[in-house]
N, C-alpha and C positions, 0 to 999 in steps of 0.2 A: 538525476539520481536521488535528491533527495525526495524529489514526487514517489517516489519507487518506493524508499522506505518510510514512509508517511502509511500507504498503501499496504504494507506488510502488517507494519504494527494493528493498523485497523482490521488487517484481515485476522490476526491472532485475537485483538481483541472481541471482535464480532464473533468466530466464534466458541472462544468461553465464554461467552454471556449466550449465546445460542444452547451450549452445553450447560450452563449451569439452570437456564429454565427452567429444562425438562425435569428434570427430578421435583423439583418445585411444582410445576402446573401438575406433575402426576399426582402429588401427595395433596393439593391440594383440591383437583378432580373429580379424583381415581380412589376407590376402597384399595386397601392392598387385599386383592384376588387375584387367580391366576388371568379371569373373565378379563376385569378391566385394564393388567397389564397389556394384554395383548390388544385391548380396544384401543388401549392411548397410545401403543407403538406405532397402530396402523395411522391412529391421527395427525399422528406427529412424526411420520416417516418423512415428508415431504421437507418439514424444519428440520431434519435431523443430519438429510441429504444436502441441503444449499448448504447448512452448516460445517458440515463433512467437505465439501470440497473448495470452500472459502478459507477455512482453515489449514487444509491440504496447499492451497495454491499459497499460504501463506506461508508453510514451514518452507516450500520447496523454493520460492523467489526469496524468502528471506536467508535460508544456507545462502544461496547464490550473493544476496547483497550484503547480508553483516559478516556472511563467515563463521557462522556462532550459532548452532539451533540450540543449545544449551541456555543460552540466554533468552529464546524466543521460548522456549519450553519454560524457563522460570516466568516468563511475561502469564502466559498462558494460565498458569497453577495459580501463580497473586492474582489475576481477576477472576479466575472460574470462584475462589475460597473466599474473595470479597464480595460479589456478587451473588452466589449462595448464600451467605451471612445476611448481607439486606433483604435479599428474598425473605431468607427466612424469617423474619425479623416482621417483616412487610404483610405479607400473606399468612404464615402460617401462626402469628403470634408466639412466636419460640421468644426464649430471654437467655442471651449467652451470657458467658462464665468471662469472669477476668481472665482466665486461662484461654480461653477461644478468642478474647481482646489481644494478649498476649502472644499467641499466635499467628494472627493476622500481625501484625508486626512486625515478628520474625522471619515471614513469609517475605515480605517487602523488604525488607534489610536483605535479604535471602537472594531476590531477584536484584537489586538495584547492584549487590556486588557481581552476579553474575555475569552482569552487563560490563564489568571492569575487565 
């Protein structure tokens, strides 16, 4: 069992970090045009797919093993909005605000009660 939920958690975590990417590799790719939206969809259907159902298999084993998708969904939301942050950070040279520090925080406090 606890292999089971080792398994879940990593499959929530892979993927928000699968979803938080994409908006990253687009913006930092991609012009925002209509052309190259649809050029980076078609690229990254493939990631967007194993993504989509690693995630999928993770909500649907993890209801079954915590009992809680609430909790899996706030796992979800704190690593997609921490992962986004360093992306952006990382790549696109963006500088956040004590308030988006701040927020990340709250996020985390947000999930770790969820879990209770």
């Amino acid at each position: 069992m606890f292999v089971l939920k080792f398994l879940v958690l990593g499959a929530i975590i892979f993927g928000a970090i699968v979803f938080s990417l994409l908006p990253i590799l687009s913006a930092y790719f991609f012009q925002p045009t209509l052309k190259d939206s649809i050029r980076f969809n078609v690229y990254f259907l493939p990631i967007s797919f194993i993504g989509n159902i690693v995630l999928s298999w993770g909500f649907i084993q993890g209801s079954r093993v915590f009992g809680n998708t609430v909790m899996l969904g706030g796992l979800q939301t704190g690593v997609y909005a921490v992962v986004v942050t360093l992306l952006s950070i990382l790549f696109l040279q963006q500088k956040i605000s004590v308030y988006s520090i701040i927020g990340l925080f709250l996020i985390a406090i947000g999930t770790i009660l969820l879990n209770k």
